[in-house]
N, C-alpha and C positions, 0 to 999 in steps of 0.2 A: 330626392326627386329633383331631376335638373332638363331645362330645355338650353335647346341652342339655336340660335337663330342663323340666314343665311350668310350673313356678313361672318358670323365667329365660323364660319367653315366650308370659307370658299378658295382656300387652296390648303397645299401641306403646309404651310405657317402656321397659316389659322386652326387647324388640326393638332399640331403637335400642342398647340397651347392648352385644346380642349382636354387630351389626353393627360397634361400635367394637373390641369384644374382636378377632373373626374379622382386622378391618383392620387389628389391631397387630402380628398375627403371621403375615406371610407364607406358612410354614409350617402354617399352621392350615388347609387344602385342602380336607379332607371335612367336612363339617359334620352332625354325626346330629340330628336333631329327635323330640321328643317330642308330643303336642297343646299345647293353650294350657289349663293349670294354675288354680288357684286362684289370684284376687287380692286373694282378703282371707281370715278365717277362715271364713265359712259360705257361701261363694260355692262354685258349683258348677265339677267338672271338666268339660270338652269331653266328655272319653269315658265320664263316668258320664250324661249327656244321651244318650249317643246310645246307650248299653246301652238306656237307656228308652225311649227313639225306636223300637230295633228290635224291644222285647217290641209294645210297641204296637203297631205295626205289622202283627207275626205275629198279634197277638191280634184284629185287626179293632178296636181301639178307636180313639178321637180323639186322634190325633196331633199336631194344627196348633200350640199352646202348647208341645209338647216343641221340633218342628223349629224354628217363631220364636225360642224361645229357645238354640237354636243356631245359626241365621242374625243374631240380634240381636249374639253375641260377638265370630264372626267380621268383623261389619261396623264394629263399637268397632274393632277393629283396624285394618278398608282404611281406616276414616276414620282415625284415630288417625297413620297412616303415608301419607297421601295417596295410595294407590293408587289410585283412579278407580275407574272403569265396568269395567276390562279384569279387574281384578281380583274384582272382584260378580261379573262373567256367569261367569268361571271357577267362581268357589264354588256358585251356584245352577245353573250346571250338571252342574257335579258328583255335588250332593246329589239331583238331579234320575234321574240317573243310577243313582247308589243305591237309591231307594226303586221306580223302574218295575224292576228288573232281577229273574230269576228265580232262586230258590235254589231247590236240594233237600231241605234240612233249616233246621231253624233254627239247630243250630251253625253251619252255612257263612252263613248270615244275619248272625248275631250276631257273628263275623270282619270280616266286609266292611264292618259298622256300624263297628266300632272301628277298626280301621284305618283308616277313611277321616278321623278325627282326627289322627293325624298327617301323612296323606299331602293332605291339603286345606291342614295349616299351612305343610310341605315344601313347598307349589310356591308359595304365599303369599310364602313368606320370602325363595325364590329370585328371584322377579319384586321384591320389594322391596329387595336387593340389586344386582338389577341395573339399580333406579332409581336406585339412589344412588350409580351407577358403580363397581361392585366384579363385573367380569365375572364370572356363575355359571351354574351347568346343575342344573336342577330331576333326578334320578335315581332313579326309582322302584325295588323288591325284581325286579320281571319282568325290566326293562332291562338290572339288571344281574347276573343270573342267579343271585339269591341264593335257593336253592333249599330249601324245606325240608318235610317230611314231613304231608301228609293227615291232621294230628290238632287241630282246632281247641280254639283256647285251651292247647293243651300243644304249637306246631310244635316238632320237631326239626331242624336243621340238614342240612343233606347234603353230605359233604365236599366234592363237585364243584364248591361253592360258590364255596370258596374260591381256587381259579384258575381262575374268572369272578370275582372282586373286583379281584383285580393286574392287569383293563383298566385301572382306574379309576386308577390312577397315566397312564395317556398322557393323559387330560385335563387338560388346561390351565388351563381355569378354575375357579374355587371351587365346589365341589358340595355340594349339599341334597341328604340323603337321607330319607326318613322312617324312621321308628324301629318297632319294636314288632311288625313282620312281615314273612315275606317271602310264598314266592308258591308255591305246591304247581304238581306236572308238569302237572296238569291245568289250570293258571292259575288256579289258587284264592289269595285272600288268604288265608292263613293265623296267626294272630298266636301270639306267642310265651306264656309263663307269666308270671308276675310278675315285674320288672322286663325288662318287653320289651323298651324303649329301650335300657337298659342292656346287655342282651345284643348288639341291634344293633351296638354301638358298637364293643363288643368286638369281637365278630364282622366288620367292615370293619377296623377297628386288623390284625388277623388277617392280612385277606386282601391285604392294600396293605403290609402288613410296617411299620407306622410305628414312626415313631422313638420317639414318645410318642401314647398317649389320654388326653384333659385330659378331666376328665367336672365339669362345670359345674353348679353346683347353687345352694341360697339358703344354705349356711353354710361359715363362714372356713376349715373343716378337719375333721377326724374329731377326737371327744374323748375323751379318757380314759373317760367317765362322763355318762352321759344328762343334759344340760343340765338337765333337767324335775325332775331330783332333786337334784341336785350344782347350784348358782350356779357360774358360771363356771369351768367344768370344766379343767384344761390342754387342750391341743391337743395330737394328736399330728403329729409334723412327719416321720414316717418308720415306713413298716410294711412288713414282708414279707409274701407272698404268703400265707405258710401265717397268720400273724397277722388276716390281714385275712376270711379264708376262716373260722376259727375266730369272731371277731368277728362276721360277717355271721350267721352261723350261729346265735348266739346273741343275737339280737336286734339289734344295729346295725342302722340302716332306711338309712343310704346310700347299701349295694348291697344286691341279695337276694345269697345266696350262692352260686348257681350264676352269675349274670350276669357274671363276672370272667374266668370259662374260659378263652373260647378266648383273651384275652390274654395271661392268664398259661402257657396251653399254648407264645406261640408269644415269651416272656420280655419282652414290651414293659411299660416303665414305665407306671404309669398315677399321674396325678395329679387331687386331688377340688380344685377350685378354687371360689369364692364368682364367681358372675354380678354379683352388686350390688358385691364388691369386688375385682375382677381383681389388685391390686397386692399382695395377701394369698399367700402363700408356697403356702397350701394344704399336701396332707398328698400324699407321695410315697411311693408302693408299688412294692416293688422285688422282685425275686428275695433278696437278701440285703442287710442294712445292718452300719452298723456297732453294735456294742455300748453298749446305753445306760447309765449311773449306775444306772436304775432298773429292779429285776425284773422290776414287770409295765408292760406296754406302755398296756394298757387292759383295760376290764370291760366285759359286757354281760349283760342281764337277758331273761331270756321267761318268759312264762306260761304259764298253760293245761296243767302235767301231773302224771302219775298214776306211782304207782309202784306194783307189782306184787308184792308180794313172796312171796317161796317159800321153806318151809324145809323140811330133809330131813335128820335124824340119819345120819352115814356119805356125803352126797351128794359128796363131793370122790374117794371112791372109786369111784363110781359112772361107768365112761364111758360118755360120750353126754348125760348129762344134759342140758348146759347146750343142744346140739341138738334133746334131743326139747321143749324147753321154746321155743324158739324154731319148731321145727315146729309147732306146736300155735297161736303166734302167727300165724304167716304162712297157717295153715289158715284164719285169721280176717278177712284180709287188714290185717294191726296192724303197724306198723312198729315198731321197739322202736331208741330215740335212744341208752340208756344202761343198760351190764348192770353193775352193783358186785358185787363174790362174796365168799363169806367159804366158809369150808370146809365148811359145814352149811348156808348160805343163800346167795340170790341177789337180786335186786331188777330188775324187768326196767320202765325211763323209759318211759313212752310218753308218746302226744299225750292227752289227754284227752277232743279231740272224734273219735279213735277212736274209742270203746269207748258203745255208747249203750246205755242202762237199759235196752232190751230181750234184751239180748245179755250182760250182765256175769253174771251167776248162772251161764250155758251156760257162759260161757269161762273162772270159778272152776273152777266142777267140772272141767272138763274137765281141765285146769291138775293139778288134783288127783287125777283119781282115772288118767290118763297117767304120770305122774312118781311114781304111789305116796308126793304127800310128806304132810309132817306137817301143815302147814299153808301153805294159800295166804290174802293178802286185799291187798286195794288200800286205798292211802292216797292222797285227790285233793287237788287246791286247791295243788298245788306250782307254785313259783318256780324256774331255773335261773340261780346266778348263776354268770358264768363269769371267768376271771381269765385272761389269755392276754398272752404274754412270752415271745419267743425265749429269754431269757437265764434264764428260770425253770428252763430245761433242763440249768441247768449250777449253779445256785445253791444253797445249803444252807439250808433254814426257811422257804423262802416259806408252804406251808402251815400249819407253827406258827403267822408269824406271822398267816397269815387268819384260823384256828381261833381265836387269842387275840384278836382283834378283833370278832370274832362270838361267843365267849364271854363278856368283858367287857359284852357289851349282852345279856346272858342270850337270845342266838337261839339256838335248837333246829338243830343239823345234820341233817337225816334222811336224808342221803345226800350221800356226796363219792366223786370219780371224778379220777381224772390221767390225761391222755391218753398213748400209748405214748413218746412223743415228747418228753413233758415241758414242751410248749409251755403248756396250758391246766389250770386246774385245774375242775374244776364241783361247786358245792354247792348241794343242793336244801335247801327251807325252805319255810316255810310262806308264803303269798301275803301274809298279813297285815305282816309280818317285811322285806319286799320293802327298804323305801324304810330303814329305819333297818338294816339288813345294809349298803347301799349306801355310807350315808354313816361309817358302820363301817370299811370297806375302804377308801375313799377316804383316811381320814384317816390311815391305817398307811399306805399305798403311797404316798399321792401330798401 
């Protein structure tokens, strides 16, 4: 079971490589596709054109420049791969299909646009494989009753799915699926949340019970440390589940962090492999490994948040507290990532582009004058930096020695958090602080 992402197959380069990958590994059966990616840095995606395609569209404006410029990509490619006529009249059929057809809203509009970027590159690929003599079967989300919930741009899954997936082993030949949706009761396309591919992938790895999902991307492996700050980062060559889950979470862009589920629900290996260099080890996610030399595994960074803090002489006797402070959030509809407590105070993380200037003064007071505390106020512009290591669960000074790494470069801590687990640790700081904390840590750990 193998996915591809938009980068490993956004022209005929990037295609022929996937074709020799697929052919080296008998084994490699299902094949998940993505749309066709950027090919350079300000080159545009399939499926940000056709986001634009479809506003246009709904909006009654002039279209003809967006859709050319998404029949112009697609055509780079049947030329690029020799596909002829047969393949044109598919694609302009297609799209033909798309834009006369009737929606009811414009989210169910703006579904069927996106999706039809992957599911236009899926039957592309398939008829290109099966010119190049590599027997395959093009298989759409309806086909093969990959079902999932009436909420566009957020589908959910529906169990029944998954045994309608286990046909897909009696076929024979290499199969193309597309990625990023499947198909509401009603026959709606419906497409998934951010990393949609990703989840697809998952999600048939799942339901065919494979033995492994290789998920194929443009880099060697997972890194310790954002390339973009760190020169030449290590590689990690082996992560557990909950590692990689804590990772994603906290900024790694390789997986989103729900997109791993249902693999990891149903214990299948997954491995991130390089499309441009197949013979690269890549990075192997498992249920469990073994014990590294090194405490922490790897770091990640996000931005964007705010912390809340609340103070209340006596509040550790107080029960309920940390409840009705959290009621008071979800009154607001405010997700809270990270609560730190001390006996008189608490700190409650959130996202930042929660909380908008029209609402923060309502939700101080409220905060305040609910909990009777002594003082509430928010501190913004924070970083989350995270440190995450099976073995930090069992080790003595990891976070001494972070603190003395981050103290030695005079950063400010304004919050640290251990998870229950002992797998991750997380310290907030100020945004500015970001890139010289990084390379801080990097040089104690690694």
């Amino acid at each position: 079971m193998v996915k591809f992402g938009g980068s490993s197959l956004a022209d005929g380069v990037q295609l022929n490589k996937v074709l020799n990958i697929v052919k080296a590994d008998k084994e490699r059966k299902i094949i998940v596709v993505s749309a066709p990616g950027k090919r350079f840095e300000k080159d545009e995606k399939i499926t940000d054109l056709l986001i634009k395609l479809a506003m246009q569209v709904h909006d009654g404006l002039e279209y003809t420049q967006t859709l050319n410029a998404i029949k112009e990509r697609y055509a780079i490619i049947i030329d690029q791969l020799s596909l002829g006529r047969e393949a044109a009249e598919l694609l302009e059929g297609n799209l033909q299909q798309l834009l006369s057809a009737d929606y009811d809203n414009f989210s169910e509009q703006l579904d069927a646009f996106k999706a039809s970027g992957e599911d236009n590159n899926a039957q592309l690929i398939a008829l290109f494989f099966n010119k190049r003599g590599l027997p395959t079967r093009y298989i759409d989300p309806k086909k093969a009753g990959l079902y999932v919930s009436d909420d566009p741009g957020h589908a959910q899954l529906l169990p029944e799915s998954y045994a309608n997936l286990q046909k897909l082993r009696e076929i024979p030949e290499r199969i193309v699926f597309p990625g990023f949706f499947g198909v509401s009761k009603g026959g709606k396309r419906v497409t998934f949340a951010r990393g949609g591919s990703d989840i697809t992938g998952a999600v048939l790895a799942n339901g065919v019970q494979a033995d492994l999902y290789e998920n194929f991307t443009d880099v060697d492996a997972i890194y310790t440390a954002n390339p973009q700050i760190i020169h030449q980062p290590k590689k990690i060559h082996h992560l557990t589940y909950r590692e990689m889950r804590e990772l994603s979470y906290a900024g790694f862009s390789v997986f989103h962090h729900e997109a791993l589920r249902p693999a990891i629900m149903a214990n299948i290996p997954i491995e991130v492999k390089n499309t441009n260099n197949p013979a690269s080890p890549g990075t192997l996610i498992t249920k469990e490994k073994p014990l590294e030399a090194n405490d922490v595994t790897g770091m990640a960074t996000s931005h964007g948040f705010e912390s809340i803090y609340i103070a209340k002489y006596l509040m550790n006797d107080e029960v309920g507290f940390g409840f009705s402070a959290l009621e008071v959030m979800a009154k607001h509809g405010i997700s809270v990532e990270h609560m730190p407590t001390g006996i008189d105070e608490m700190s409650l993380v959130v996202k930042e582009n929660q909380i908008n200037n029209a609402q923060e003064q309502a939700l101080l007071t409220e905060l305040k004058g609910q909990l009777n505390a002594d003082d509430v106020h928010r501190q913004t512009n924070l970083t989350l930096i995270m440190l995450v290591g099976e073995k930090m669960a069992t080790t003595i000074g990891t976070a001494a020695k972070a603190m003395t790494a981050l103290a030695n470069e005079k950063i400010e801590i304004r919050l640290f958090n251990q998870s229950s687990s002992g797998i991750s640790i997380m310290f907030a700081l100020e945004e500015k602080d970001e890139k010289k904390a990084i390379r801080a840590l990097y040089k104690a750990f690694f």
